[in-house]
Structures are given as C-alpha cells and as structure tokens.
C-alpha positions in Angstrom: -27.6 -4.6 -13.0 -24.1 -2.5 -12.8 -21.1 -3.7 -11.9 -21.2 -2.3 -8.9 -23.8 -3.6 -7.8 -23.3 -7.0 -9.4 -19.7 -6.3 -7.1 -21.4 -5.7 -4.3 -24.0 -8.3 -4.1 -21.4 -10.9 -5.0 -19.0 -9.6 -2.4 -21.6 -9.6 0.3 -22.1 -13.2 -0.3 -18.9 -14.6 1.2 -16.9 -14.4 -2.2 -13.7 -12.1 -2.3 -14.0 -8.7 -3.0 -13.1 -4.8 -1.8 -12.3 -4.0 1.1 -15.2 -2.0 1.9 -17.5 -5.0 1.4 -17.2 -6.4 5.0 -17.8 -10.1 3.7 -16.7 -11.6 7.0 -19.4 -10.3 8.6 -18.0 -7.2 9.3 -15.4 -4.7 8.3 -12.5 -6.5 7.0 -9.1 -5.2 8.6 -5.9 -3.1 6.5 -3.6 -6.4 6.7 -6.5 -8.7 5.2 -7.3 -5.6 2.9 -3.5 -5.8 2.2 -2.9 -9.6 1.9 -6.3 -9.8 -0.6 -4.3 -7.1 -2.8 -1.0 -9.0 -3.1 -2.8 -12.4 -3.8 -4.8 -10.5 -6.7 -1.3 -9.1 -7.8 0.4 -12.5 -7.9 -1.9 -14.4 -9.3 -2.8 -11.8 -12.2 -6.8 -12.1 -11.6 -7.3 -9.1 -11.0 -7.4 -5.4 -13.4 -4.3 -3.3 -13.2 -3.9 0.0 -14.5 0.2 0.5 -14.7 2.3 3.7 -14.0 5.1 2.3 -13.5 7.3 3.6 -16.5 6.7 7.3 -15.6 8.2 8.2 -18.9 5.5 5.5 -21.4 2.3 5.2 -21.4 -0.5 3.5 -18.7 -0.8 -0.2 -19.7 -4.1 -1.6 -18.8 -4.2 -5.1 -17.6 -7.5 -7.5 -17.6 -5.9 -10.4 -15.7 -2.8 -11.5 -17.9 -4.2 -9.8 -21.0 -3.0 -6.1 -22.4 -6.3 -4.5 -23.4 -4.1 -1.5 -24.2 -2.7 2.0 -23.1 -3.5 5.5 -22.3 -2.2 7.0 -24.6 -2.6 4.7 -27.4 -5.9 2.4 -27.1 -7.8 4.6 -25.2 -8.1 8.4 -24.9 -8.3 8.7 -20.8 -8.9 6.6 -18.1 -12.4 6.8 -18.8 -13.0 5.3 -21.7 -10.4 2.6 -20.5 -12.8 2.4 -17.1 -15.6 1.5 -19.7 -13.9 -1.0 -21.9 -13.0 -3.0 -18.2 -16.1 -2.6 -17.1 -17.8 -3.9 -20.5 -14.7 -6.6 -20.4 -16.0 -7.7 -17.5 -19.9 -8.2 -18.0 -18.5 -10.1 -21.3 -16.6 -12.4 -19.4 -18.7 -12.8 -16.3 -15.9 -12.2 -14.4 -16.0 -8.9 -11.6 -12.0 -8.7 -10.4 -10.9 -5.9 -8.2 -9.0 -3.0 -10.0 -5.9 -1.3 -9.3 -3.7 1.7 -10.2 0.3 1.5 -9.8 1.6 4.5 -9.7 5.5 5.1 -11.2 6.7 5.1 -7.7 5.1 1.3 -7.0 2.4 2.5 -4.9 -0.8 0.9 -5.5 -4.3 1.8 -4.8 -7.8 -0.3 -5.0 -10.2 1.4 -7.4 -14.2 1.2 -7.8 -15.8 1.1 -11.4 -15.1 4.5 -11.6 -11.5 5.0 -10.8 -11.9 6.4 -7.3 -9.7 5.4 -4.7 -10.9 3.0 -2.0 -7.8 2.0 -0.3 -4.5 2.8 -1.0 -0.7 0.9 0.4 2.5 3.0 0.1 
C-alpha cells in the first residue's frame, strides 16, 4: 500500500489528516483546515520542509528530528520526498507535511510535494 493511500484510508476513518480527506463526514472547512495546521506546528508531529532562512539551506523536519537539508543531505526535494516517505513507513507513523516558505507562509503538501492548501 502507498502512503497515500495508507493516508487516505487512515484519514477517512475519523483519525486526523489533510484537509481534503473530509473525515467529519464531509468537507472539512478553511478555519478547521487552519486550526489542524497550527496544532501540527506546535506540537512538532508533523513533517516540515523550512524556507525560512532565504539565504541557507531547506531543513527538513520529521517531527522534532533534522533528517537533513537541501542542499546538503539530499540533492532536491525529491529525493528528500522519498527519504520522508520511507521515514514514515519505518516508523508507522503518516504525519501531514508542510513547506514554510522564507516569507512564513506555509502550505500543506501530499507525498509528492504538491500543494493542497496553502495560509498566507
């Protein structure tokens, strides 16, 4: 099973999970889709992919843990896509991931780094 589909079953069975996933029995509104994203940012359970020291490089976060940079650790966000991904079926655990851009703007990604929801 992929991710996203392990994602998507899991989300459709009441457990938290993208926006998109209507687990309250229906589409789930921008301010739930809003609060869900600051609770994952607080509490660190989620993936971040960081921007925001334009001038270094993109750190990418796996909860509290530094899996490493782009530059650096990974070549592209690709490859660092795949080492989440394969950090995630090793640990069982399916967070949402997000991109901060260098001007604090953040956006919900899928498995493959496209943009599901974005907050200015």
């Amino acid at each position: 099973m992929s991710v996203d589909a392990f994602r998507a079953a899991l989300h459709g069975s009441g457990k938290s999970g993208h926006p998109e996933s209507g687990r309250k029995g229906g589409a789930r509104s921008e301010q739930e889709a809003y609060q869900d994203m600051q609770a994952d940012l607080e509490s660190g359970e989620c993936v971040v992919f960081s921007d925001r020291r334009a001038s270094g490089p993109t750190e990418v976060m796996f909860g509290r843990e530094l899996l490493g940079t782009i530059p650096g650790t990974f070549e592209d966000i690709d490859q660092a896509l795949a080492a989440v991904n394969a950090k995630m079926e090793e640990e069982g655990f399916f967070p949402n991931i997000y991109h901060i851009n260098d001007h604090g703007n953040v956006s919900l990604w899928d498995g493959q780094g496209n943009t599901i929801q974005g907050w200015v």
